[in-house]
C-alpha positions in Angstrom: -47.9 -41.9 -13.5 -44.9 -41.6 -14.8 -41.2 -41.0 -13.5 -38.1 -39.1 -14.4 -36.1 -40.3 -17.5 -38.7 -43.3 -18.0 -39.1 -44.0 -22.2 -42.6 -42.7 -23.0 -42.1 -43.7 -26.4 -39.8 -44.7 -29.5 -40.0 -43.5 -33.0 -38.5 -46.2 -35.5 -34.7 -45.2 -36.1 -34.4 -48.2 -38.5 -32.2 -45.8 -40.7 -30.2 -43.7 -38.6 -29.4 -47.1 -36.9 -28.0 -48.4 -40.4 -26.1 -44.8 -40.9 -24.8 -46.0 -37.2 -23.3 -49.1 -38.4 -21.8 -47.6 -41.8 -19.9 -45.0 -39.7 -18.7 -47.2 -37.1 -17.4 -48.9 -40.0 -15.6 -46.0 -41.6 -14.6 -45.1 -37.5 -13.0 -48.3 -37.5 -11.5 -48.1 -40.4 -9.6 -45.0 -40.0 -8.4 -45.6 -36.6 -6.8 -48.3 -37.7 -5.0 -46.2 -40.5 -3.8 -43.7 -38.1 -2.4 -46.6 -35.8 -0.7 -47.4 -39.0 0.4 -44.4 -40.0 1.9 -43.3 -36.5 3.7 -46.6 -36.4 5.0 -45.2 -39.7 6.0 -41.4 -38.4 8.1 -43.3 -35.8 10.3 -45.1 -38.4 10.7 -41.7 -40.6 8.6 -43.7 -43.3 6.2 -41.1 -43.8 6.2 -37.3 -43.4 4.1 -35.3 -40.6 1.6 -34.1 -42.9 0.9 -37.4 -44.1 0.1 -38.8 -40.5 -1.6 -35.3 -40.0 -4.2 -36.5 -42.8 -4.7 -39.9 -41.2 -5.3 -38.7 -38.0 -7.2 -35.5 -39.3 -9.4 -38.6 -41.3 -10.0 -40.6 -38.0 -11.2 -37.9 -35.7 -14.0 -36.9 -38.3 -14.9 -40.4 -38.3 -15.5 -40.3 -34.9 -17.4 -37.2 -35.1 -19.5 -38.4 -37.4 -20.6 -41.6 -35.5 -21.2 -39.5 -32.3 -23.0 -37.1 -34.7 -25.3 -40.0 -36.2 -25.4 -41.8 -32.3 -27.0 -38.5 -30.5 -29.6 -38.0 -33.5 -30.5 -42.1 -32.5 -30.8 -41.0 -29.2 -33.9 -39.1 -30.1 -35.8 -41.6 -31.5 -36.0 -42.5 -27.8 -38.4 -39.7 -25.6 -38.2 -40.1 -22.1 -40.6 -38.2 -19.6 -38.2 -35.0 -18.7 -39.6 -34.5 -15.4 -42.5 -36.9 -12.6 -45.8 -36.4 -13.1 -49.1 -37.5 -14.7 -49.4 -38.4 -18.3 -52.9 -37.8 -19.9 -54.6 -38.6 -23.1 -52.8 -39.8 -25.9 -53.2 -38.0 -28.9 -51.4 -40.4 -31.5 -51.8 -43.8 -32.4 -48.9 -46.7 -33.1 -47.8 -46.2 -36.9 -48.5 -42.6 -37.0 -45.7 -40.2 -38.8 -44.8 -37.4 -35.9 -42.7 -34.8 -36.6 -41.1 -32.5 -33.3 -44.3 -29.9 -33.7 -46.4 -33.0 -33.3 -48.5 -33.5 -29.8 -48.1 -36.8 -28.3 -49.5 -36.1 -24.7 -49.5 -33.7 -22.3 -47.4 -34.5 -18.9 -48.1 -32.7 -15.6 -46.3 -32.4 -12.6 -49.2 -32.5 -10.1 -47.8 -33.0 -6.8 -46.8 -29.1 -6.8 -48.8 -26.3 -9.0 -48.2 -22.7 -9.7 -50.6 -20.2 -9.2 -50.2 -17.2 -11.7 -52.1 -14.1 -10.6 -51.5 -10.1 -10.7 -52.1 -7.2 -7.6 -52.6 -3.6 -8.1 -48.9 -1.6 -8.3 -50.2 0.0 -5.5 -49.3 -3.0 -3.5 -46.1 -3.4 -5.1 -44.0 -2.7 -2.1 -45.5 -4.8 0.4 -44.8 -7.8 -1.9 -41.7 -10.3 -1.5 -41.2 -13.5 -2.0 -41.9 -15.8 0.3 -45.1 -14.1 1.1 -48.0 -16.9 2.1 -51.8 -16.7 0.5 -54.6 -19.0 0.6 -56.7 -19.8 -2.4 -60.1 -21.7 -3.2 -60.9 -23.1 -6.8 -64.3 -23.1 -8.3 -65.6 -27.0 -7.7 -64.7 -26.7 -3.7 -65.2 -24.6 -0.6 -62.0 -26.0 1.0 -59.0 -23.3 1.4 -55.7 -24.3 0.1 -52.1 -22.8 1.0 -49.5 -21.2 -1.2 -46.3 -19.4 -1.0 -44.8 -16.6 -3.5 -41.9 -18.1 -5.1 -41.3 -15.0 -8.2 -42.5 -11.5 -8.9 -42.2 -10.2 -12.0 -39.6 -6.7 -12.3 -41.9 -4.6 -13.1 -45.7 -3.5 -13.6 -47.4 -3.9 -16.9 -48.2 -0.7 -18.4 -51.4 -1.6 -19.7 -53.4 -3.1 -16.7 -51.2 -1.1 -13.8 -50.7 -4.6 -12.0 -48.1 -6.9 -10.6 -47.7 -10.4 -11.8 -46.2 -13.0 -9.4 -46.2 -16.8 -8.9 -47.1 -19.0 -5.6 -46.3 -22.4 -5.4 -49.0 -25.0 -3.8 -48.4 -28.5 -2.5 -50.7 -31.2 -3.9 -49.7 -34.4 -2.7 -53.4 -35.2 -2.4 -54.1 -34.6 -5.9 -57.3 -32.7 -5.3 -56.4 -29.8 -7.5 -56.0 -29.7 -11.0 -53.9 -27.8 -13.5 -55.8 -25.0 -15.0 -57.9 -24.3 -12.8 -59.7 -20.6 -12.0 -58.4 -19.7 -8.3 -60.1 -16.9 -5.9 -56.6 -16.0 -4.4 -56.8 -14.2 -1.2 -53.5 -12.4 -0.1 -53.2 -10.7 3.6 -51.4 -7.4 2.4 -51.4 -6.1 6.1 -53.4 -6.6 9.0 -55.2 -3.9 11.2 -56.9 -4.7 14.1 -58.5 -1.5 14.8 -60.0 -0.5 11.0 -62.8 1.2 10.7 -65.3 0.0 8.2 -68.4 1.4 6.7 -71.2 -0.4 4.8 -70.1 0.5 0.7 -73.7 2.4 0.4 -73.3 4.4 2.2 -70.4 6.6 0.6 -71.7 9.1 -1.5 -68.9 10.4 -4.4 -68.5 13.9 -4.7 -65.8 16.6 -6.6 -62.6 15.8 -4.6 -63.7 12.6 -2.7 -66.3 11.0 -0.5 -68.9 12.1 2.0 -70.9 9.9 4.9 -73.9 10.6 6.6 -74.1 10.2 10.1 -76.8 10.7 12.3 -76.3 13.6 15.4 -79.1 14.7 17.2 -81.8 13.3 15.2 -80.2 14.9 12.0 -78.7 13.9 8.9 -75.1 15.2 9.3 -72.5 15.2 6.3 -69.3 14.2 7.2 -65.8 14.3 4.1 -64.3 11.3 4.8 -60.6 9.7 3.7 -61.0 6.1 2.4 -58.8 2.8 1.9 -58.7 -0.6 1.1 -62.0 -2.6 0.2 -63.6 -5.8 0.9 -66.9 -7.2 -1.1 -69.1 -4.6 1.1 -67.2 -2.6 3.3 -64.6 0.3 2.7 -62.5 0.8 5.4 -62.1 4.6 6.4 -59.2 6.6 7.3 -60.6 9.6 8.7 -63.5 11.7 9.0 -65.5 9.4 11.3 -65.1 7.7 14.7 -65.9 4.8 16.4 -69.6 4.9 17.8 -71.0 7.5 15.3 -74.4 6.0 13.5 -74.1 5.5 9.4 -76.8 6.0 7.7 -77.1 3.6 4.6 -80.6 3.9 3.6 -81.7 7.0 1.0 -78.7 8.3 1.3 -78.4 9.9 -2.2 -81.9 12.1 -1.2 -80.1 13.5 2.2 -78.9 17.4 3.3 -77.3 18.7 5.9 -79.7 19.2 8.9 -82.1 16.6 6.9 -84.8 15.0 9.8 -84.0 11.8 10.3 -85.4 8.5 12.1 -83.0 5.7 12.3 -83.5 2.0 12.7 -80.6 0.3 14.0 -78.8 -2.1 11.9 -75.6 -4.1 13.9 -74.1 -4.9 10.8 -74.1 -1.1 9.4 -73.2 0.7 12.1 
């Protein structure tokens, strides 16, 4: 664990810190030619452009130490956020460069959860919008919240992309992770839903059989969202009329048939 602004590690600065000490030198040098020379200015003993070049000599001296004292600076890297610091990839002695990996440092406490939605579903999104999510290695449901969407849909997959943000003070989750999100787009209490086998595709849409007096009757129906197994219809069918689900694809109009009740597919 590491904190905020805590020195991970130094690289040796042996000779910027010399370069340091030579431009001090120079720095200290010509400030005290410009205190000279504007002693001078006063008494008329020199012209302005004289004390122009002393002063104009001091001030680069002073850039150049400030120059020489931020590239010191980085020979010092501190850890630029809180989080966990993982395996070390370098050993003491070894030349780095800026493209060179030292470690990897995560911010664990909080993750973000990358995912995309159908553009269908664009306008029901906003931010703020809660989900919950399960990862791979656990049954347990975890809770997010929607903190960006991106501006517009990509062109190539039709889908949204937005970001959640998930609280793990507990440290059970881990960076990288696969995550089944699940995201309430709306809620109906009243849907109607039909086993998935027992649509049958057709020209312009879908078709049902239902069951009426003993017969196989075909019924168009309107269709919506989706679950694993169930498709939740819009129109066409009503509440109490009997599915059939079984040989379906072999069925006609007015087709004989004996039904065995099934709760879960009525």
């Amino acid at each position: 664990k590491v904190s905020k602004g805590q020195v991970l590690f130094r690289v040796n600065g042996i000779e910027l810190q010399a370069q340091l000490s030579k431009a001090k030198t120079a720095q200290q040098l010509a400030s005290e030619n410009q205190r000279r020379a504007k002693l001078l200015l006063e008494k008329q003993a020199i012209s302005q452009e004289e004390y122009d070049i002393s002063n104009a000599d001091f001030e680069s001296a002073k850039a150049e130490s400030q120059l020489i004292a931020a590239q010191l600076s980085k020979t010092t890297v501190r850890a630029p956020f809180s989080g966990t610091i993982g395996l070390r990839s370098i050993s003491k002695g070894t030349y780095v460069t800026p493209t060179t990996p030292i470690a990897k440092l995560v911010n664990t406490n909080q993750l973000k959860i990358t995912f995309s939605i159908p553009e269908k579903y664009a306008s029901q999104m906003k931010v703020g919008n809660e989900l919950t999510f399960t990862v791979s290695d656990s049954k347990e449901e975890y809770q997010a919240k929607i903190y960006a969407i991106e501006p517009q849909v990509d062109v190539a997959t039709r889908t949204l992309k937005m970001r959640a943000i998930a609280e793990n003070k507990e440290g059970k989750l881990y960076p990288g992770t696969f995550a089944n999100v699940q995201l309430p787009l709306e809620t109906v209490n009243d849907a109607l839903l039909v086993p998935t086998e027992s649509l049958i595709p057709i020209q312009n849409g879908k078709v049902i059989f239902v069951s009426e007096d003993g017969k196989a009757k075909q019924v168009e129906v309107e269709t919506g969202t989706r679950t694993d197994s169930m498709v939740r219809v819009l129109s066409g069918i009503k509440v109490g009329d009997t599915i059939l689900t079984s040989g379906v694809m072999s069925l006609k109009n007015g087709t004989a048939v004996k039904v065995n009740l099934n709760n879960s597919s009525n």
